[in-house]
C-alpha positions as CSV (number, residue, x, y, z in Angstrom):
1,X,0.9,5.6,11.7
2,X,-2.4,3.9,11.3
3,X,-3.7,3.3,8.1
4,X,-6.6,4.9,8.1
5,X,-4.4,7.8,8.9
6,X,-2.4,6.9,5.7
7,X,-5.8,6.5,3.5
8,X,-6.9,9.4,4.4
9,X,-3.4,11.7,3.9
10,X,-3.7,9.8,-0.4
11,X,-7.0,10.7,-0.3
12,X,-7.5,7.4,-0.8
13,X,-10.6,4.8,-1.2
14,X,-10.3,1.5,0.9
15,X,-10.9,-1.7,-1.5
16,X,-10.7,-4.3,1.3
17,X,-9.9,-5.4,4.5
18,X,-11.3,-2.1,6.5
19,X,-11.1,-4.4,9.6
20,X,-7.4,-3.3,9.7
21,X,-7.4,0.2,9.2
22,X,-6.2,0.5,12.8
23,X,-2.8,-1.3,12.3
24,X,0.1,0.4,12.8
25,X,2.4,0.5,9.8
26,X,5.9,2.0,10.6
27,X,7.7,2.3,7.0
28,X,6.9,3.1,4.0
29,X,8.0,2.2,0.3
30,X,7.3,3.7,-3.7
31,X,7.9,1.5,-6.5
32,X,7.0,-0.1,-9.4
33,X,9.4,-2.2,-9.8
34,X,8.5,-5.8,-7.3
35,X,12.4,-6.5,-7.7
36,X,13.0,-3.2,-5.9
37,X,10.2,-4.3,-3.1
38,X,12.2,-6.9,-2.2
39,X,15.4,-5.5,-1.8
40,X,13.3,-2.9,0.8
41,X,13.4,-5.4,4.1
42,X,11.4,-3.1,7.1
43,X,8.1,-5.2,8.2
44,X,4.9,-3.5,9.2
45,X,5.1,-1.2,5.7
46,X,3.1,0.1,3.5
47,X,3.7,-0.3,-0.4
48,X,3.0,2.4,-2.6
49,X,2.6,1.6,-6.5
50,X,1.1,1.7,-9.8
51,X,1.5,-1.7,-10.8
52,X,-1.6,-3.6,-10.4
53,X,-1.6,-7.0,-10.6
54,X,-1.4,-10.0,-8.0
55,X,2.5,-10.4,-8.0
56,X,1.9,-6.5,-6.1
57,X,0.2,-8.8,-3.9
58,X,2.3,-11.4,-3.5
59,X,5.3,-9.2,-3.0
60,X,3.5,-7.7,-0.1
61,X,2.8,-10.8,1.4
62,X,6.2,-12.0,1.2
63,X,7.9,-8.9,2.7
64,X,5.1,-8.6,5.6
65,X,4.0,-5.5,3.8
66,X,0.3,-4.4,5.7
67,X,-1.2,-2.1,2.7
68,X,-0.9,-1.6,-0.7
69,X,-1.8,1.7,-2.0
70,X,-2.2,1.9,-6.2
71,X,-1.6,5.6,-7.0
72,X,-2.5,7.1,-10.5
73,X,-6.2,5.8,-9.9
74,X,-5.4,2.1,-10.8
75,X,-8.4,-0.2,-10.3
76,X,-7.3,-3.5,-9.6
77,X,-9.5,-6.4,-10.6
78,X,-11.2,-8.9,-8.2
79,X,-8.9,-11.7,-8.0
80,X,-6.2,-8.7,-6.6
81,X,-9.1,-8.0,-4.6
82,X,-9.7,-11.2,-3.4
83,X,-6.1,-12.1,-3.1
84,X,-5.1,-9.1,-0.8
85,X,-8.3,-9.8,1.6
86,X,-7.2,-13.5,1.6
87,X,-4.0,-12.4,3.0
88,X,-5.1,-9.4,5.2
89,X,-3.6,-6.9,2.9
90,X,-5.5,-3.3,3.1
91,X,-5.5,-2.2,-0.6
92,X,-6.5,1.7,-1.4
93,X,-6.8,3.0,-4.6
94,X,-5.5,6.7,-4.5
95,X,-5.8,9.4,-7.6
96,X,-2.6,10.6,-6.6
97,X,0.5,9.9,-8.1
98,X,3.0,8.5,-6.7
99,X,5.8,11.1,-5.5
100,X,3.1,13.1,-4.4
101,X,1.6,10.5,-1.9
102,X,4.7,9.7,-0.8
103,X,5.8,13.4,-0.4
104,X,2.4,13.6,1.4
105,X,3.5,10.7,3.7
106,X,7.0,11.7,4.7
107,X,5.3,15.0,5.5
108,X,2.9,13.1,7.8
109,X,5.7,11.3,9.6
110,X,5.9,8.0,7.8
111,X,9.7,8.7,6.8
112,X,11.5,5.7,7.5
């Protein structure tokens, strides 16, 4: 699934890196606990979480994770910003929470 396709199914707002919206991502993964993250081992995936802060970042980088989505309409500040475009992480902010967006993503297909 693209994520543009996976923006749009959140309802979600792009933060950064909208140059990538047509990557492919092929898993996807709800949690936040970054402990949890890391124990999930699929590349190409998308995180879904409500923890905002740059070790969400980090995590994602570290696991080959493409986009972040914050769910519950968290904001995240500009060095998260800045630190996900650094690393050519997509971040969206989504209103949802989270088991709806991921409900709303295993509908969609993304259910591995």
């Amino acid at each position: 699934m693209k994520i543009r396709e996976v923006a749009k199914i959140v309802n979600g707002e792009v933060l950064c890196c909208e140059h990538l919206l047509d990557n492919e991502v092929y898993s996807a993964c709800g949690s936040d606990m970054m402990s949890n993250v890391l124990a999930f081992v699929k590349d190409q995936g998308c995180l879904l979480t409500g923890l905002c802060n740059p070790q969400v970042i980090r995590t994602a980088e570290m696991m080959d994770i493409k986009c972040v989505v914050l769910v519950r309409g968290k904001c995240p500040d500009e060095a998260m910003t800045k630190l996900a475009a650094a690393h050519d992480i997509v971040l969206i902010r989504s209103n949802e929470r989270m088991f709806e967006a991921c409900g709303k993503l295993y509908e969609a297909g993304l259910n591995r």
